[in-house]
Biotite code that builds the C-alpha atoms (Angstrom):
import biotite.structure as struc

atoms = struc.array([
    struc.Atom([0.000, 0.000, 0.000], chain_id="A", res_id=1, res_name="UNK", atom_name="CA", element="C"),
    struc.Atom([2.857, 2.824, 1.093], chain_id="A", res_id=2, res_name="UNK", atom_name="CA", element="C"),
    struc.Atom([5.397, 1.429, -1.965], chain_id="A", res_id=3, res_name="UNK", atom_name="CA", element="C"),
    struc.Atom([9.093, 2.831, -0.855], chain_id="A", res_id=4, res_name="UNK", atom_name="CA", element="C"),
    struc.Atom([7.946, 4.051, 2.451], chain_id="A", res_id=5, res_name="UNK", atom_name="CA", element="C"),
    struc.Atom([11.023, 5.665, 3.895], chain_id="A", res_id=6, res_name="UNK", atom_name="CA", element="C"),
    struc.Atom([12.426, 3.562, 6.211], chain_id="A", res_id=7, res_name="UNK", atom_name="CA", element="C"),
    struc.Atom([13.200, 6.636, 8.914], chain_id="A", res_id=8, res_name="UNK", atom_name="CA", element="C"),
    struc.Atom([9.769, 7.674, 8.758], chain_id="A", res_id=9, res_name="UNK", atom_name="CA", element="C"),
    struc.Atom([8.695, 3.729, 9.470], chain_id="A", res_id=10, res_name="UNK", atom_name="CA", element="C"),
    struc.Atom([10.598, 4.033, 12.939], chain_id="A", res_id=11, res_name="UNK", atom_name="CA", element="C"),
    struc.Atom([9.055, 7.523, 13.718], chain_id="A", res_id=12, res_name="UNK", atom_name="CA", element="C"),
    struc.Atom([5.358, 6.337, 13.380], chain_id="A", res_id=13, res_name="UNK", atom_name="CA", element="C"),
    struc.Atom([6.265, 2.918, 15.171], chain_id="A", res_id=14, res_name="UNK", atom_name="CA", element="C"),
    struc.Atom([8.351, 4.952, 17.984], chain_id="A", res_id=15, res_name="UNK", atom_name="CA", element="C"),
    struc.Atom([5.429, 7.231, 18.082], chain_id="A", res_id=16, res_name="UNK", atom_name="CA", element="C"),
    struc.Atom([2.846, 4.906, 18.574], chain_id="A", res_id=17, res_name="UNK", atom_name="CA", element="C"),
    struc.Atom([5.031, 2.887, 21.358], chain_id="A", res_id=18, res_name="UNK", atom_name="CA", element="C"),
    struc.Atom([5.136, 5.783, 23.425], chain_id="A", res_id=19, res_name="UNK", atom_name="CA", element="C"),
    struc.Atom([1.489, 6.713, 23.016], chain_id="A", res_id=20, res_name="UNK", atom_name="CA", element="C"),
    struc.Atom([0.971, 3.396, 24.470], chain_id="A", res_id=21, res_name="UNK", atom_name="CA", element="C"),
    struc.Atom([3.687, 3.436, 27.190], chain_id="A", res_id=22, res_name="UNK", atom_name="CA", element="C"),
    struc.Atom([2.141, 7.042, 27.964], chain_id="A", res_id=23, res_name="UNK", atom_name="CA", element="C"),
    struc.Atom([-1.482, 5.239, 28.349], chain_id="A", res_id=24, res_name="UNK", atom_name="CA", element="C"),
    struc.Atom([-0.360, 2.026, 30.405], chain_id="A", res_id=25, res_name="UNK", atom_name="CA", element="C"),
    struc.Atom([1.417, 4.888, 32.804], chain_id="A", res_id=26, res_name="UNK", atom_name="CA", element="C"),
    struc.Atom([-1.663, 6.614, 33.415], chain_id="A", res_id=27, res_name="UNK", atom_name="CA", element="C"),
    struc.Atom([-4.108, 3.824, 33.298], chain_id="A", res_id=28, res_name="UNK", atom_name="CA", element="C"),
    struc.Atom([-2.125, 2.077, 36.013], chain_id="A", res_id=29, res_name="UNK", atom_name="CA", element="C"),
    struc.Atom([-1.707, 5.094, 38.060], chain_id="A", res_id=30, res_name="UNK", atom_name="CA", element="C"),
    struc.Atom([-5.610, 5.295, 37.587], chain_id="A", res_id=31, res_name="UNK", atom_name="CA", element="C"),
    struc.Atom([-6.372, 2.072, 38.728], chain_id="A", res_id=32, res_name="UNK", atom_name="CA", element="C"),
    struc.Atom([-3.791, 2.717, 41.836], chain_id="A", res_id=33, res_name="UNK", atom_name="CA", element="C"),
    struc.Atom([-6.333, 5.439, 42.878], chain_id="A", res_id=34, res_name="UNK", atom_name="CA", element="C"),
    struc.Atom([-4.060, 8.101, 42.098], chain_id="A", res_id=35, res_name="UNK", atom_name="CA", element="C"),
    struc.Atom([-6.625, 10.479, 41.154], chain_id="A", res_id=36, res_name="UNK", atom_name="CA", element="C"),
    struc.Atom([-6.667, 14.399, 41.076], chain_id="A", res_id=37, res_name="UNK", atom_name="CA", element="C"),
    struc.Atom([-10.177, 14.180, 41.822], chain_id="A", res_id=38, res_name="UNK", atom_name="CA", element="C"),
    struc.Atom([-12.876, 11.219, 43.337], chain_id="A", res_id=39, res_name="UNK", atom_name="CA", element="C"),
    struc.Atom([-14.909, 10.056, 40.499], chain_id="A", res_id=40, res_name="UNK", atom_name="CA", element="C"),
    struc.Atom([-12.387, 10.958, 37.802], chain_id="A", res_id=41, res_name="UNK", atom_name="CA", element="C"),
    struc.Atom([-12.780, 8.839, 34.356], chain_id="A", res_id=42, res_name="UNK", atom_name="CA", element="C"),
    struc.Atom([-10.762, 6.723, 33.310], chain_id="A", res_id=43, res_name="UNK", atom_name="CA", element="C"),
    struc.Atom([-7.658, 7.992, 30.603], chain_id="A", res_id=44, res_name="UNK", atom_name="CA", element="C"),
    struc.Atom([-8.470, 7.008, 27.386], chain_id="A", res_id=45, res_name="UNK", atom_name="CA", element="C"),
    struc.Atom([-6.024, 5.928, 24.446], chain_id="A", res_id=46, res_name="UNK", atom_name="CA", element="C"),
    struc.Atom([-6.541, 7.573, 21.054], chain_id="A", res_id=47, res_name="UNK", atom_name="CA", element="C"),
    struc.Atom([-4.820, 7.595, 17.774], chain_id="A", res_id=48, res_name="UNK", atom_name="CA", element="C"),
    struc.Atom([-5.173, 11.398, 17.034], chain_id="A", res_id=49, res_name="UNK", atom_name="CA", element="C"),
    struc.Atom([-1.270, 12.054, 18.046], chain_id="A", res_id=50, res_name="UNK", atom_name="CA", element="C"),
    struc.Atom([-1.263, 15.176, 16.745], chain_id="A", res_id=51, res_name="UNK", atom_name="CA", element="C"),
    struc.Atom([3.007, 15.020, 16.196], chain_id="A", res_id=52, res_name="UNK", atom_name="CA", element="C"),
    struc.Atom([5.452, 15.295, 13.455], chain_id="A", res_id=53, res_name="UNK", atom_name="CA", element="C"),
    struc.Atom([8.552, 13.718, 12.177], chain_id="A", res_id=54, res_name="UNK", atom_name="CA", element="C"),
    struc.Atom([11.879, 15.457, 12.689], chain_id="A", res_id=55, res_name="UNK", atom_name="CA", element="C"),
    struc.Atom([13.515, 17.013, 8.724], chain_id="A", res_id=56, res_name="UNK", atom_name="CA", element="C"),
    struc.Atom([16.903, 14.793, 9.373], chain_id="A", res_id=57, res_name="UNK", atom_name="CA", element="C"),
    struc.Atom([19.747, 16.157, 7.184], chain_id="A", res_id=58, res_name="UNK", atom_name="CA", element="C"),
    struc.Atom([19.437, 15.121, 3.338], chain_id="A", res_id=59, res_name="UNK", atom_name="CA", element="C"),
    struc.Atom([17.140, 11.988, 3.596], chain_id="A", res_id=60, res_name="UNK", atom_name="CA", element="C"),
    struc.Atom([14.132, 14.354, 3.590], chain_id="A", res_id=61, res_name="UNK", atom_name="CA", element="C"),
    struc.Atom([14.976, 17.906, 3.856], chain_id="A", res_id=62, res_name="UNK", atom_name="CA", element="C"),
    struc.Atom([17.356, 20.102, 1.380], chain_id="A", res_id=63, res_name="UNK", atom_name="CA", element="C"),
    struc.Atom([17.987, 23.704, 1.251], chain_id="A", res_id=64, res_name="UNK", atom_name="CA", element="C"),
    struc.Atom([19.372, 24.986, -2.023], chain_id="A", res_id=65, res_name="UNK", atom_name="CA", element="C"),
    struc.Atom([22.690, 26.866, -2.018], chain_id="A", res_id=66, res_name="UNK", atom_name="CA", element="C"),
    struc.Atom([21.126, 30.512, -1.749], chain_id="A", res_id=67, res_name="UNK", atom_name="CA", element="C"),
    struc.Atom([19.266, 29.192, 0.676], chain_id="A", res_id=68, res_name="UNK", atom_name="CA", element="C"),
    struc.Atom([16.034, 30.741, -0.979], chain_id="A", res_id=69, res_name="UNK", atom_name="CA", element="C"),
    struc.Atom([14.345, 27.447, -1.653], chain_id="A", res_id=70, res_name="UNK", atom_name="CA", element="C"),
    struc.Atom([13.935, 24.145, 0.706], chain_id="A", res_id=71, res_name="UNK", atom_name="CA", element="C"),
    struc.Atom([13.271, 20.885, -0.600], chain_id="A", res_id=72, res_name="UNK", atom_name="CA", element="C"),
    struc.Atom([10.762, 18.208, 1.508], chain_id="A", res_id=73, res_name="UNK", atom_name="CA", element="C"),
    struc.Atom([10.071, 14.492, 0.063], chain_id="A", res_id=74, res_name="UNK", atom_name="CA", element="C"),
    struc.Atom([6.648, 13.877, 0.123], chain_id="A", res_id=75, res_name="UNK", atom_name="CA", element="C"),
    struc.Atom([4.323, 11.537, -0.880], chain_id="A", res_id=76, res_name="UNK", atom_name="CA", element="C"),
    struc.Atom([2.676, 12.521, -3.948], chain_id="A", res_id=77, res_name="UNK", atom_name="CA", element="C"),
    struc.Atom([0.739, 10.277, -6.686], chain_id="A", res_id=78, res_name="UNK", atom_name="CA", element="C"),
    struc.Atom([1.842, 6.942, -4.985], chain_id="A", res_id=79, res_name="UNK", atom_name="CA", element="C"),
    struc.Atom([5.887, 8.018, -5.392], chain_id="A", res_id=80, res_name="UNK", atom_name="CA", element="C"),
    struc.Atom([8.313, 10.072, -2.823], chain_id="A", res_id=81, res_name="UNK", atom_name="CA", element="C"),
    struc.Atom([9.140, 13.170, -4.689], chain_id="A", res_id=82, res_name="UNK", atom_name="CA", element="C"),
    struc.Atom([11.013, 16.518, -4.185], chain_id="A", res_id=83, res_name="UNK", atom_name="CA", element="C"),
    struc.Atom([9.029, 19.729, -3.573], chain_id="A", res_id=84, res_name="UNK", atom_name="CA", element="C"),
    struc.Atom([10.539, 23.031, -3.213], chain_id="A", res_id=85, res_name="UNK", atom_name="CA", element="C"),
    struc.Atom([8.794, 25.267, -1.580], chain_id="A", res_id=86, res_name="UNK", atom_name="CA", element="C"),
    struc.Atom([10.455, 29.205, -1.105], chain_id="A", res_id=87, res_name="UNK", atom_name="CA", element="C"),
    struc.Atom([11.523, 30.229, 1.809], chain_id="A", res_id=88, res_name="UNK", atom_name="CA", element="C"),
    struc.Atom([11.090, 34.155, 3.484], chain_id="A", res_id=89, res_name="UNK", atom_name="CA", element="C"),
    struc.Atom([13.137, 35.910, 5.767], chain_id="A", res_id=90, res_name="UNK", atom_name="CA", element="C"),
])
């Protein structure tokens, strides 16, 4: 389905959801200890909506042209990983 997925983004998304879980086992368990700001406080919940985004490592995803007026971000566009420049101000 994700053909050539880059393999750095792969361990972002699986890091990411590891601690989401870690992060939900911590306060579940802390939960059930009756650790509780308040009495009859709910349950946490564990959700996908993450709401993060990857890191722009070095030349595996990111590029900045020589002027330094343009930047350069694979992305994922009509089922290939291609180059887009976008300009950059300032």
């Amino acid at each position: 389905r994700y053909y050539k997925f880059p393999s750095y983004l792969r361990r972002v998304a699986i890091m990411d959801a590891v601690g989401q879980v870690r992060s939900f086992v911590t306060r579940f368990e802390a939960w059930r200890s009756g650790d509780r700001k308040h009495l009859h406080a709910k349950p946490p919940r564990l959700t996908s909506s993450t709401k993060t985004f990857p890191s722009l490592y070095g030349s595996q995803c990111a590029r900045i042209n020589a002027d330094a007026s343009h930047a350069f971000i694979k992305v994922r566009q009509h089922n290939d990983w291609v180059w887009m420049g976008f300009r950059l101000k300032g």
